[in-house]
N, C-alpha and C positions, 0 to 999 in steps of 0.2 A: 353545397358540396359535402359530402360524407366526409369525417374530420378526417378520417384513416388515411386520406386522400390527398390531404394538404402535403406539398410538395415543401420540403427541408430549403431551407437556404444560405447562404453566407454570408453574413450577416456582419453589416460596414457599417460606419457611425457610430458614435454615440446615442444617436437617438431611436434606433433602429430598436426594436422589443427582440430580446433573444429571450425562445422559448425552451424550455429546458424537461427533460426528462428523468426520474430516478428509478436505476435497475438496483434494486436491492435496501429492503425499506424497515435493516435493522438498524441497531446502535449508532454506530458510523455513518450509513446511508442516511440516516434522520438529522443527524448531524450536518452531515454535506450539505445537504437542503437549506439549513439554517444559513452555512458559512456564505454558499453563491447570494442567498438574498442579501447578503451582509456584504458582499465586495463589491458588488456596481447598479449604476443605475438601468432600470430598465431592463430587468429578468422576472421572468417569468418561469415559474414549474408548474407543468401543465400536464404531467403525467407522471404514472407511477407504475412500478413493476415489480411483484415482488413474489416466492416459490405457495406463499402460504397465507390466504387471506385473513389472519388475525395480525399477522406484522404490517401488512399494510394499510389496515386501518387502522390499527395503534399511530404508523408512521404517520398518518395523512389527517390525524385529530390534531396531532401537535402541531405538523408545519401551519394546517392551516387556525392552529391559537394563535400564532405567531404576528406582534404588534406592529408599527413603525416607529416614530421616534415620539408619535404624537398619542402616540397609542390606539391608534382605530385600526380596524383588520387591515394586515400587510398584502398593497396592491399587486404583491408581486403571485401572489396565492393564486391558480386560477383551476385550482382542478375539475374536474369533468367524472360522474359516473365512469362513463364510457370511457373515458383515457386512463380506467386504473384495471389494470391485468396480472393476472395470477396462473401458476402452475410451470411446469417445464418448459414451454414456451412463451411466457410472460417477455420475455427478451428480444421475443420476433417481431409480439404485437407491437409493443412501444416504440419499435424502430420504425415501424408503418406508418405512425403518427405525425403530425408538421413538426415534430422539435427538431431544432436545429446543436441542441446541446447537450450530452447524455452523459449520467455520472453512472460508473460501475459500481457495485459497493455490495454485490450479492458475494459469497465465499469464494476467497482466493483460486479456489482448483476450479471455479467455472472464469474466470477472468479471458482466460484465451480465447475463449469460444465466442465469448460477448464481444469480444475487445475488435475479435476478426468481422462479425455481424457489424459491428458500428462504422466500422472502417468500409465494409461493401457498402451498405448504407449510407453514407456519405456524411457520417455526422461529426463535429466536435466533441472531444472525449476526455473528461475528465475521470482519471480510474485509482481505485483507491489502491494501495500496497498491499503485500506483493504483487507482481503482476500477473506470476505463475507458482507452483510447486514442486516443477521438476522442469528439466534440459527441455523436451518437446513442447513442451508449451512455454518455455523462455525462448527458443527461436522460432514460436511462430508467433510470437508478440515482433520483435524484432522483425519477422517476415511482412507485415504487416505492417508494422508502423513505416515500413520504406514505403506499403502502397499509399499511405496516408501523406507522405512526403507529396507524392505526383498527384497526390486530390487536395492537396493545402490544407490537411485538417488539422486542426491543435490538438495535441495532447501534450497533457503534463498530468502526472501522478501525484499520490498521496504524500510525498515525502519532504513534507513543508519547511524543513530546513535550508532550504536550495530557495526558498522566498522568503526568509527570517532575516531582516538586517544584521543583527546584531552577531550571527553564526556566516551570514555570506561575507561580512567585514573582516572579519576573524579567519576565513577561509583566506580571502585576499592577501590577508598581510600574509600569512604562511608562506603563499606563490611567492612574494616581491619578497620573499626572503627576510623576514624578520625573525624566525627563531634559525635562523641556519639549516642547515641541512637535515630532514627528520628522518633520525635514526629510529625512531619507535614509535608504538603506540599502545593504550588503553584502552578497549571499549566496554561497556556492560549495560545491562539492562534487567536488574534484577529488583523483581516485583514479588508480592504474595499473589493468595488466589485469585484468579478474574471468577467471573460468571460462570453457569455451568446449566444444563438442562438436562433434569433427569427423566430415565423413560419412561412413559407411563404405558398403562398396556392397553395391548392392541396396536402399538406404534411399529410399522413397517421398521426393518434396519434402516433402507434411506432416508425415513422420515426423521427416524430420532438422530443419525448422525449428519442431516442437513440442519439441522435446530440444533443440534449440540457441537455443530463442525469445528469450534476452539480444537477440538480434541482426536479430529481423523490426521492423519496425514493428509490425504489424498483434496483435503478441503481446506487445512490451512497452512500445511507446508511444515506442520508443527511452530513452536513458539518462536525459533532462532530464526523462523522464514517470516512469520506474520508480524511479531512485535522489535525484534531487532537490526531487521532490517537499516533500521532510521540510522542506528550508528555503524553498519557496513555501506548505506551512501553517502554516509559523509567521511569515511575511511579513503573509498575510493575516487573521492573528490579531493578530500587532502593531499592524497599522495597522487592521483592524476595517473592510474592506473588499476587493475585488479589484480586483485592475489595470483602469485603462480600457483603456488599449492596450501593443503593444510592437513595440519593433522590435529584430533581433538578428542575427548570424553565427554561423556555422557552418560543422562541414563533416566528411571524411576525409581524415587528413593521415597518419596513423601505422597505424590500422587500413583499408589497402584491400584487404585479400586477400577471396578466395569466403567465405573461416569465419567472417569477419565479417557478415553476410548484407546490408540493406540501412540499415544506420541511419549517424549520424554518431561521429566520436571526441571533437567538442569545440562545445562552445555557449557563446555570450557574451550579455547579451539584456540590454536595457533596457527597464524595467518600468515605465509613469508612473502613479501611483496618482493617487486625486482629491486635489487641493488641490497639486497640479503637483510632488507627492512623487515622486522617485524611487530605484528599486532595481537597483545592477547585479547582476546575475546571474551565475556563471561554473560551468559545469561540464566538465571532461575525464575521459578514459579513455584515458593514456598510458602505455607503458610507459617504466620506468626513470625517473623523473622524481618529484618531490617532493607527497605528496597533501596536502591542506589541505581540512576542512572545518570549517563554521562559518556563520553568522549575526549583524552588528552592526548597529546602528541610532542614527541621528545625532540627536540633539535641539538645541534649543536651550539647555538645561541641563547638558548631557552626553549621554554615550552606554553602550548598554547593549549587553554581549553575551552573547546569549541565548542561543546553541550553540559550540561549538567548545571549544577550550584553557582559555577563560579562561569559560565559561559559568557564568553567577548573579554576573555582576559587574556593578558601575553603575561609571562613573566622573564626576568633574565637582563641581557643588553639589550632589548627595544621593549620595557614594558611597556603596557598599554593596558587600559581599559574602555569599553564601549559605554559611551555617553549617549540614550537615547536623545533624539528631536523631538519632545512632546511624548505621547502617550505610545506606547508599543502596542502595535498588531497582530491578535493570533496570523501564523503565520498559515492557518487553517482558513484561511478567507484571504490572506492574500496572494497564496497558491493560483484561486478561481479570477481575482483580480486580473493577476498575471496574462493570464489563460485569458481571460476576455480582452483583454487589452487588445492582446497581438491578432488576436481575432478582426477586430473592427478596426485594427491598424494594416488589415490584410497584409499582417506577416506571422504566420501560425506559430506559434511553439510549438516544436517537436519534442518531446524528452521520452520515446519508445525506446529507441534503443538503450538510451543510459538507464532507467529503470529496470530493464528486459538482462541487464547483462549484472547488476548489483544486484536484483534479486538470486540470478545462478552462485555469487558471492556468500549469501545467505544459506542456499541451497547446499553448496559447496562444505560450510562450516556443518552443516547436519549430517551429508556423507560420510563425509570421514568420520563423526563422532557415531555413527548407526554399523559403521564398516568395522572400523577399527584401522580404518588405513591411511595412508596417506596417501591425499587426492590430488591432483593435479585438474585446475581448472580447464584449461583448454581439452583433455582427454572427458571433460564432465559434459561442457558446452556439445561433443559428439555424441553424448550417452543417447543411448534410445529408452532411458528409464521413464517411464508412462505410468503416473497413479491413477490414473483416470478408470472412472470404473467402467465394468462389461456396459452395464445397460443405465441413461438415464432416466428412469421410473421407477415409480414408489412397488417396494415389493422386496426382496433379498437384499444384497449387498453385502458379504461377509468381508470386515477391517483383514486388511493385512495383520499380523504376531507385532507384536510389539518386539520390536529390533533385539537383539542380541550382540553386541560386537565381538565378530572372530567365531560366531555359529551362523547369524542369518545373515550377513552380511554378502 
């Protein structure tokens, strides 16, 4: 039988091999690869998809060095010439393939397009964060994940806090009322430089801002959509709702060169949940300067923080502290754990829509700080704003201006 051929399945038991495939075969995506071998028995990745074939053989050296506990090649390793695909449609072929399990992990601003492809396709879908970079492509994730409801397929996101014990404990006692009532909160995520790719010549626009996408809008949602995320779903988990509105700053103060493409170095954003709770937000990308992340939350009883330094701590009238059981789990492998469980317990996890609706939360905090305005979520959630480019092929593609607030906004 031509492998193309092999018909997907749903895959029940324990013992059953769930075959797995990777769209997008950078940093992260290499990384996935490692975390699902690492969370259950009886996986296999068997294919590979990535825009650019030097990242895909970078990615597919490593998974397959990758030991077992005894050190001999890891049986989970099974790739195939034939099952590794490159270019613009790299995301069609690997859907062709028998895998019954497909991690997203290519740039945020193509997520919707794959996310809908895996879903027609009838597959299990683990998708890294964000899920989208603007409203259109946050409700057709959302559109989507309902048809993934009526085809029972799991998805759960990149946002490994929501499977970390020691922050889902910590979430708990909030609910059951341990610091009182939360009047406020803190979030940040502030880091020096990441990585960067510079042009070289002869490089198409798409090609150096699909290689260098940290740094488009339109591919990673900017920094407050791609990396901060993590502490706006746990915001909107604490307080068991999403922002009505926001208003924020922002800007380029450290990063203004071409390598930097169109996004900003630093956002500050005020978040008003209902019941006139608020959350400041802070995130940078400076060089040489001190990073700090984390998430706390004010109650009337005390206060609780849920990420950072001091996470699984309460203080106040019910303090607490979280006492792991033995050794603690990236919560980067027990995300996929999760995810496989409810699978072969044929009861899928669903988390589209709660991803799909905290990323526009993300989204939301870049608005307003690129506008200068104050946004209302639910008038955001209707926006018809599309970064999506004209054409996807290698060739033109001229970046949006880099924002202005109160001139381009």
């Amino acid at each position: 039988m031509n492998p193309h051929e092999i018909p997907a399945v749903h895959v029940r038991g324990q013992e059953a091999t769930l075959k797995v495939g990777l769209i997008g075969c950078g940093g992260r995506g290499t990384g996935a690869a490692d975390n699902v071998l690492d969370s259950s028995e009886n996986v296999q990745i068997i294919a590979l998809a990535d825009m650019f074939p030097d990242r895909l053989q970078k990615c597919r050296l490593q998974v397959q060095s990758k030991k077992d506990d005894a050190g001999r090649p890891h049986p989970g390793v099974k790739i195939q010439d034939d099952f590794c695909f490159t270019g613009f449609d790299a995301y069609r072929k690997i859907l062709e393939t028998g895998i019954d399990y497909v991690m997203l992990a290519q740039p945020p601003g193509f997520r919707p397009i794959h996310f809908a492809a895996a879903v027609d396709a009838g597959k299990h879908i683990f998708f890294e964060k964000p899920v989208a970079v603007d409203p259109v492509g946050v409700r057709k994730v959302i559109e989507y994940g309902e048809k993934a409801k009526e085809k029972k397929l799991g998805i759960v996101p990149g946002t490994q806090s929501r499977h970390t014990p020691r922050i889902m404990e910590t979430v708990k006692r909030i609910h059951d009322g341990a610091i009182g009532e939360v009047v406020s909160g803190r979030i940040n995520f502030n880091t020096q430089y990441l990585w960067n790719f510079p042009r070289r010549e002869g490089m198409s626009d798409m090609e150096w801002q699909i290689r260098n996408w940290y740094y488009f809008d339109w591919l990673s949602g900017d920094h407050i959509v791609e990396q901060h995320v993590h502490q706006h779903d746990v915001t909107d988990w604490v307080l068991q709702a999403h922002p009505v509105r926001a208003t924020a700053v922002g800007g380029r103060q450290m990063r203004t060169e071409e390598l930097f493409g169109n996004i900003f170095d630093h956002f500050q954003v005020d978040y008003e949940y209902p019941n006139g709770v608020h959350v400041m937000s802070m995130c940078r990308q400076w060089d040489k300067t001190p990073g700090e992340v984390g998430a706390t939350f004010i109650g009337t009883k005390g206060a609780a923080y849920v990420m950072g330094p001091k996470s699984g701590t309460i203080t106040g009238q019910n303090a607490w502290k979280f006492e792991p059981q033995g050794k603690e789990i990236n919560g980067q492998v027990l995300e996929h754990r999760d995810l496989i469980a409810s699978i072969r317990a044929g009861k899928p996890l669903n988390e589209a829509r709660r991803i799909a609706e905290t990323s526009l939360t993300s989204i939301l905090g870049r608005e307003a700080a690129y506008t200068g305005k104050v946004v209302a979520y639910a008038d955001l959630m209707r926006s018809e704003l599309d970064l999506s480019p004209k054409k996807y092929e290698f060739g033109p593609n001229e970046a949006r201006p880099v924002r202005i607030p109160g001139k381009t906004g």
